[in-house]
One Martini backbone bead per residue (centre of mass of N, CA, C, O) as a GRO file, in nm:
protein
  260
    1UNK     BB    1   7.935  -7.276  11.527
    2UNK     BB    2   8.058  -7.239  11.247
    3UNK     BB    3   7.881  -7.477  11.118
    4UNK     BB    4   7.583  -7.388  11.203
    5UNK     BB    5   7.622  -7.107  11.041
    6UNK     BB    6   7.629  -7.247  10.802
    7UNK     BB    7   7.362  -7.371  10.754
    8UNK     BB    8   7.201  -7.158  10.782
    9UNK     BB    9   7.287  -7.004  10.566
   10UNK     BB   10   7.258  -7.239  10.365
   11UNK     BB   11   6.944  -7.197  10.394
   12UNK     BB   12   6.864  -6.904  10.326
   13UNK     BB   13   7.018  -6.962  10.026
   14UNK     BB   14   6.826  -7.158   9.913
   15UNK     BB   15   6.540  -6.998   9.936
   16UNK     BB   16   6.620  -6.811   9.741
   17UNK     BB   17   6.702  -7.028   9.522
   18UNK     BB   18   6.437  -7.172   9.511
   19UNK     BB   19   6.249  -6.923   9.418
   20UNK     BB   20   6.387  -6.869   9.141
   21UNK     BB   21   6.577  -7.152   9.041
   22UNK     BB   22   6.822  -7.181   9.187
   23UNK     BB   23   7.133  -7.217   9.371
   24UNK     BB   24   7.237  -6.920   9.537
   25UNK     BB   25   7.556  -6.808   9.482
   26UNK     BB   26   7.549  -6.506   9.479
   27UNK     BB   27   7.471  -6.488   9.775
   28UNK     BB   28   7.664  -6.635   9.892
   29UNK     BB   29   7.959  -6.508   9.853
   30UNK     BB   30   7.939  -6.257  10.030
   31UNK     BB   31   7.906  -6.433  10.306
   32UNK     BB   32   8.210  -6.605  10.266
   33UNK     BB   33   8.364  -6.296  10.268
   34UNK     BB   34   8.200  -6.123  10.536
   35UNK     BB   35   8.120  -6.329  10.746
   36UNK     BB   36   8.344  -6.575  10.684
   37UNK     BB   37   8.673  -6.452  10.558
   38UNK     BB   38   8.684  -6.570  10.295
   39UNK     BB   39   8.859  -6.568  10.004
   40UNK     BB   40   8.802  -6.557   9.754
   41UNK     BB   41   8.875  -6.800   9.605
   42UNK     BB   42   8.775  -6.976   9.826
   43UNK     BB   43   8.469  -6.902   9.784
   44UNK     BB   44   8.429  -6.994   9.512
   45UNK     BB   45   8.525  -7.317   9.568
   46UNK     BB   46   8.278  -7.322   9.773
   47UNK     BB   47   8.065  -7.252   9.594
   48UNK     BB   48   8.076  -7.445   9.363
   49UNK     BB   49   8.037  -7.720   9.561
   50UNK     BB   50   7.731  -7.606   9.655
   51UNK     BB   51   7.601  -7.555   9.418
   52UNK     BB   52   7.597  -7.835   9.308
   53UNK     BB   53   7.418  -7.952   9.497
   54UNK     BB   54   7.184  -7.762   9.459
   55UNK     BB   55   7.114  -7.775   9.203
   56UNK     BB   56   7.089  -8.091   9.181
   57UNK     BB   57   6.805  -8.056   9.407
   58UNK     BB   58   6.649  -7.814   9.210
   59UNK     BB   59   6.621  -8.017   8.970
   60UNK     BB   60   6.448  -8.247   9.132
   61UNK     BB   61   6.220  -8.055   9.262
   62UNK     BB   62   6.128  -7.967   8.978
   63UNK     BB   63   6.075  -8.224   8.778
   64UNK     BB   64   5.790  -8.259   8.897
   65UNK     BB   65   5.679  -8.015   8.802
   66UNK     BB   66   5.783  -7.985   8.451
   67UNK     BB   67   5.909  -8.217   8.398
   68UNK     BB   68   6.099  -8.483   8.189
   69UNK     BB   69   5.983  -8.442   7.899
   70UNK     BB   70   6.029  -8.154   7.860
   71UNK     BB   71   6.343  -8.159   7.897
   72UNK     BB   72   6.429  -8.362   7.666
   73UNK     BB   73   6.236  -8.182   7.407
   74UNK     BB   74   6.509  -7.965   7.517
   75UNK     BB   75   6.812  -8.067   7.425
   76UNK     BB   76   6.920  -7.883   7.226
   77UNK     BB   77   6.944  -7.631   7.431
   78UNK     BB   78   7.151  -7.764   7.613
   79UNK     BB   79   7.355  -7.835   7.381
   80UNK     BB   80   7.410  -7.584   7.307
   81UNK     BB   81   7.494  -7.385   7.574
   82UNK     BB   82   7.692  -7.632   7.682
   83UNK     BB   83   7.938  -7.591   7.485
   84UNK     BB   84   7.975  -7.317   7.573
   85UNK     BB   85   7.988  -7.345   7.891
   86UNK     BB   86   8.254  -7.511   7.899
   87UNK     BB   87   8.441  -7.329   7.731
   88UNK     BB   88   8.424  -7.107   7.946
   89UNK     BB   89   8.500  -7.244   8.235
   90UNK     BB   90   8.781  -7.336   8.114
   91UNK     BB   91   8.862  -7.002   8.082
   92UNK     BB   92   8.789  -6.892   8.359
   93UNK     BB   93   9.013  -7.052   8.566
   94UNK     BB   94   9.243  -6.908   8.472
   95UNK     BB   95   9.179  -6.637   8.548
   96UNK     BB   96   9.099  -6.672   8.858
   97UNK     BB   97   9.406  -6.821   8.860
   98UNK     BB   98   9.597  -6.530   8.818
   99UNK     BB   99   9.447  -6.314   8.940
  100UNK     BB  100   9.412  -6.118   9.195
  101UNK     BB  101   9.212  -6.054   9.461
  102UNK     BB  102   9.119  -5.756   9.421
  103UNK     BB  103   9.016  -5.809   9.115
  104UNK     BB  104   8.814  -6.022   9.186
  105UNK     BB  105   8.667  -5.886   9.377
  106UNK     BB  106   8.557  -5.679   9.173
  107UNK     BB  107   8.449  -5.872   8.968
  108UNK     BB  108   8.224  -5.965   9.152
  109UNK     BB  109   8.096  -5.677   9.255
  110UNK     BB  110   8.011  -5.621   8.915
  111UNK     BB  111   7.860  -5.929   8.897
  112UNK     BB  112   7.599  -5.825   9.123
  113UNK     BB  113   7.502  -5.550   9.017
  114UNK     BB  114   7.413  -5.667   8.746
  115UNK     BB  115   7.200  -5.911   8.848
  116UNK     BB  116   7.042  -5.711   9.027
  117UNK     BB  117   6.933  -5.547   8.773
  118UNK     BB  118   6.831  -5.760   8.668
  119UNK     BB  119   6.621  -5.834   8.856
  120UNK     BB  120   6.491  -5.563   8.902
  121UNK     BB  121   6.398  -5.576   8.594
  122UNK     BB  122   6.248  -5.848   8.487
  123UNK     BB  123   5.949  -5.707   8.406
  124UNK     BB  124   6.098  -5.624   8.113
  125UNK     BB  125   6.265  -5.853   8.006
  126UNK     BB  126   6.000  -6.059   7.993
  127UNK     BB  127   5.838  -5.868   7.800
  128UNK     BB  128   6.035  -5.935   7.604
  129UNK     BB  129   6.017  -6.104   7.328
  130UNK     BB  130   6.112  -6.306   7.094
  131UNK     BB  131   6.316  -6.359   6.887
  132UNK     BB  132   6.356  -6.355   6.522
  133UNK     BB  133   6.515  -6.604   6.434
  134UNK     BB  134   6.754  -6.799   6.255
  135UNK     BB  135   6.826  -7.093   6.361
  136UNK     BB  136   7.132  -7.042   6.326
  137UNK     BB  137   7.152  -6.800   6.497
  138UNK     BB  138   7.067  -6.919   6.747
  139UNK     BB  139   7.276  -7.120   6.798
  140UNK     BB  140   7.481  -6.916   6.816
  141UNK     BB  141   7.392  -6.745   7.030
  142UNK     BB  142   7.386  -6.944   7.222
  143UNK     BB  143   7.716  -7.046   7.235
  144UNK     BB  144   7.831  -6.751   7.301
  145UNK     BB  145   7.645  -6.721   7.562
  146UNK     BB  146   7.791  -7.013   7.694
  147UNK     BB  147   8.056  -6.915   7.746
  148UNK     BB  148   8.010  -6.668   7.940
  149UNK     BB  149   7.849  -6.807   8.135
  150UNK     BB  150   8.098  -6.986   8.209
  151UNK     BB  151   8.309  -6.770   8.292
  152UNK     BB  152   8.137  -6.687   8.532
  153UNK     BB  153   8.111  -6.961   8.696
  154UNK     BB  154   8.405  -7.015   8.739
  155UNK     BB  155   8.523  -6.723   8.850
  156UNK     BB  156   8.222  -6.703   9.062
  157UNK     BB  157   8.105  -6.962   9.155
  158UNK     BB  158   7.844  -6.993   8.980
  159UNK     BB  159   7.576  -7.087   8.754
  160UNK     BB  160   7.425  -6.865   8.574
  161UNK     BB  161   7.138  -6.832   8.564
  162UNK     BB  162   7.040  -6.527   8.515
  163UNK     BB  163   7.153  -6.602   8.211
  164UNK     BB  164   7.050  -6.852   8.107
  165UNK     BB  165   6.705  -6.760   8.121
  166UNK     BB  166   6.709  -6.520   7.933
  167UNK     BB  167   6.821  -6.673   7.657
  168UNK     BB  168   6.597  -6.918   7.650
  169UNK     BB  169   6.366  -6.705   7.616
  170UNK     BB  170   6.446  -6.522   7.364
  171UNK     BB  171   6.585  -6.729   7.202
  172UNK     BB  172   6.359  -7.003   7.274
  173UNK     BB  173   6.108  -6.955   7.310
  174UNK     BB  174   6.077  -7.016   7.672
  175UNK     BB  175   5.940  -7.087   7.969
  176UNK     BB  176   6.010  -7.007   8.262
  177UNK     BB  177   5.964  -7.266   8.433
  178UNK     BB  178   6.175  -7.433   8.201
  179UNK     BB  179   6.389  -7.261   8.180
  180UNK     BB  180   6.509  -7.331   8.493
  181UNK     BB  181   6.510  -7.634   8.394
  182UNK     BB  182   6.749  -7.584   8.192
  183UNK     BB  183   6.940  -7.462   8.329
  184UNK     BB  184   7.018  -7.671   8.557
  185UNK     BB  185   7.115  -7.869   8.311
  186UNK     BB  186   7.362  -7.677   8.248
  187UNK     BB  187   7.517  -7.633   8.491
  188UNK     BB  188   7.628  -7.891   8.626
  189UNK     BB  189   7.847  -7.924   8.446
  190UNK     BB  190   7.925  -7.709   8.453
  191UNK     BB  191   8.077  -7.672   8.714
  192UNK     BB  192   8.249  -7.964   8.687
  193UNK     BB  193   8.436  -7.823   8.519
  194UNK     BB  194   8.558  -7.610   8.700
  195UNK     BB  195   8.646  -7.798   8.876
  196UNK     BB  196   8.844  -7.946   8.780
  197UNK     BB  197   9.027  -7.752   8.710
  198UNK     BB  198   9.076  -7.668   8.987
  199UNK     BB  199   9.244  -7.943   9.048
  200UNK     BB  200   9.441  -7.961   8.809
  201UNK     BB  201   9.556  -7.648   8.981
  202UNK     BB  202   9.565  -7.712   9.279
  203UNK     BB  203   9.300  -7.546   9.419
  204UNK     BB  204   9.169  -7.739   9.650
  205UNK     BB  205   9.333  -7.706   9.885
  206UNK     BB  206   9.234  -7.408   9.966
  207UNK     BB  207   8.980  -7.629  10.131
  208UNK     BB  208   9.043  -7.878  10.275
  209UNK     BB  209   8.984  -7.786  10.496
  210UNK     BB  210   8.652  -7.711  10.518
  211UNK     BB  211   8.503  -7.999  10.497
  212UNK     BB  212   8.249  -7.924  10.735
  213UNK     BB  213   8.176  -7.662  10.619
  214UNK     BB  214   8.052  -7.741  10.388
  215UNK     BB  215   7.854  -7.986  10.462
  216UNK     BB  216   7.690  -7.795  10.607
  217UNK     BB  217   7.628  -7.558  10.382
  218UNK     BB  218   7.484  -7.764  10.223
  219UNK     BB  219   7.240  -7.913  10.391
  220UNK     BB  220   7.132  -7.630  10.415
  221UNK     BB  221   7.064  -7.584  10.076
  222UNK     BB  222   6.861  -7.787  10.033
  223UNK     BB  223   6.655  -7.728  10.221
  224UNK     BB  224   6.623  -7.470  10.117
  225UNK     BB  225   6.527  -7.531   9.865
  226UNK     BB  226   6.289  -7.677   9.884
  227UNK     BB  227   6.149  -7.432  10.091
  228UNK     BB  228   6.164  -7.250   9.822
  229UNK     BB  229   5.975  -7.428   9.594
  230UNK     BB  230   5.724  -7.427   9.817
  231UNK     BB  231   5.702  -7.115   9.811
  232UNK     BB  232   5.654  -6.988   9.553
  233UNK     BB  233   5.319  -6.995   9.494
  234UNK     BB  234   5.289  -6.762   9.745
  235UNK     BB  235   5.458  -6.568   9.540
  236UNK     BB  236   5.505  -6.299   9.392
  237UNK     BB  237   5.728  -6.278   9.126
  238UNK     BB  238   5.750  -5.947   9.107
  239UNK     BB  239   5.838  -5.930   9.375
  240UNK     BB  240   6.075  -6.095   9.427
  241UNK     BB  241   6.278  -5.984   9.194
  242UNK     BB  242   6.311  -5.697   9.375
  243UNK     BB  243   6.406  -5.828   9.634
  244UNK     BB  244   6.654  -5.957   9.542
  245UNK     BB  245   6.790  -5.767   9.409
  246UNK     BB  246   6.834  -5.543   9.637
  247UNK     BB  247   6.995  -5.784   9.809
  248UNK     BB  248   7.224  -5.831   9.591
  249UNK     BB  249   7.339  -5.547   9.636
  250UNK     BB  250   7.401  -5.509   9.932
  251UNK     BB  251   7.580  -5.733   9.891
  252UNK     BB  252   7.781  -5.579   9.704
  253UNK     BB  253   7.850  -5.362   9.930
  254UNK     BB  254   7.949  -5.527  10.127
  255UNK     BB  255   8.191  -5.636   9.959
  256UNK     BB  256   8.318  -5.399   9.859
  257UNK     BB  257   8.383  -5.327  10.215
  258UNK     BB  258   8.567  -5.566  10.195
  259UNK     BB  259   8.866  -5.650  10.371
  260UNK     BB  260   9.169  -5.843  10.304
   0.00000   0.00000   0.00000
């Protein structure tokens, strides 16, 4: 029953994560940790693991929407930004195998109602023009931009959409809805370089009994990506990120409250 509950949990995570273009890792980790009670670090390395497949099955379903030839014509800006977060992810692995359960657990619910606040601001954030700066410092911005974000992704399990959408955005004057399509495609190589890491530092046996657990709560994600993908045109985007904020909150406020 409770790899059951993992696929629908994985299922309804997918559509929150699908309507918005991202993995919806964020939404996953409180789940993780609140409803089937495990440890953050465990709860990290289940999240990257459903992350990467989900992202990459929301890669897929997005590139008929978005094109592929749009996305290869801004392969720039993916291998800048992805430059930095490679060694972010590199240097996040370090702090989140490091620190205590309790502090990183602070990390995660800080870096949630930060999320939250960020979506519900969401038509704040993105009525702000681009920036018009001098593409070298274009490049530096994107690249320190790629740490931070490499850094919260490997450290909280997440693929980092949320700050990356807004930096293609306001750095790269490019369109949300390629911008989410190049988010997705920085993602994927961070993702796998945070697990990289963690293997390397003997960190995934932490997760080995769980693997029945795991490919329930992935088959469950990308179908709900799917179903968040084609159900996106049906809802105001203005309404989506308000709602989504508001439940990313409460997500966060629900794990602030569990004990470990």
């Amino acid at each position: 029953m409770r790899n059951i509950w993992a696929f629908i949990w994985g299922a309804l995570v997918g559509i929150l994560g699908g309507l918005i273009g991202l993995g919806g890792a964020e939404f996953r980790l409180p789940v993780l940790v609140s409803i089937f009670n495990y440890r953050t670090l465990q709860a990290i390395i289940i999240n990257l693991i459903v992350s990467l497949v989900t992202v990459s099955f929301s890669f897929i379903f997005r590139s008929g929407v978005v094109g592929l030839e749009n996305i290869f014509a801004n392969l720039t800006v993916i291998i800048n930004i992805l430059a930095g977060s490679l060694i972010g992810s590199y240097i996040g692995v370090n702090y989140a195998t490091k620190i205590n359960e309790k502090t990183l657990n602070r990390v995660v619910v800080s870096f949630l109602f930060f999320l939250g606040f960020i979506l519900i601001g969401h038509n704040f954030i993105f009525s702000i023009p681009s920036w018009q700066i001098p593409n070298l410092l274009r490049i530096v911005i994107g690249f320190v931009a790629g740490i931070v974000i490499g850094i919260f992704s490997s450290m909280l399990g997440v693929a980092g959409g949320e700050l990356i959408i807004p930096t293609i955005i306001m750095v790269f004057a490019i369109d949300i809805k390629l911008a989410g399509s190049l988010s997705l495609a920085i993602s994927i190589p961070t993702i796998i370089m945070g697990l990289y890491k963690y293997r390397s530092q003997q960190k995934l046996k932490e997760v080995k009994s769980e693997q029945r657990f795991i490919i329930f709560m992935a088959f469950g994600s990308i179908l709900g990506a799917f179903i968040g993908s084609n159900l996106l045109s049906y809802i105001a985007s203005s309404s989506l990120y308000v709602i989504l904020g508001i439940i990313l909150l409460l997500s966060a406020l629900k794990l602030a409250k569990h004990k470990h």
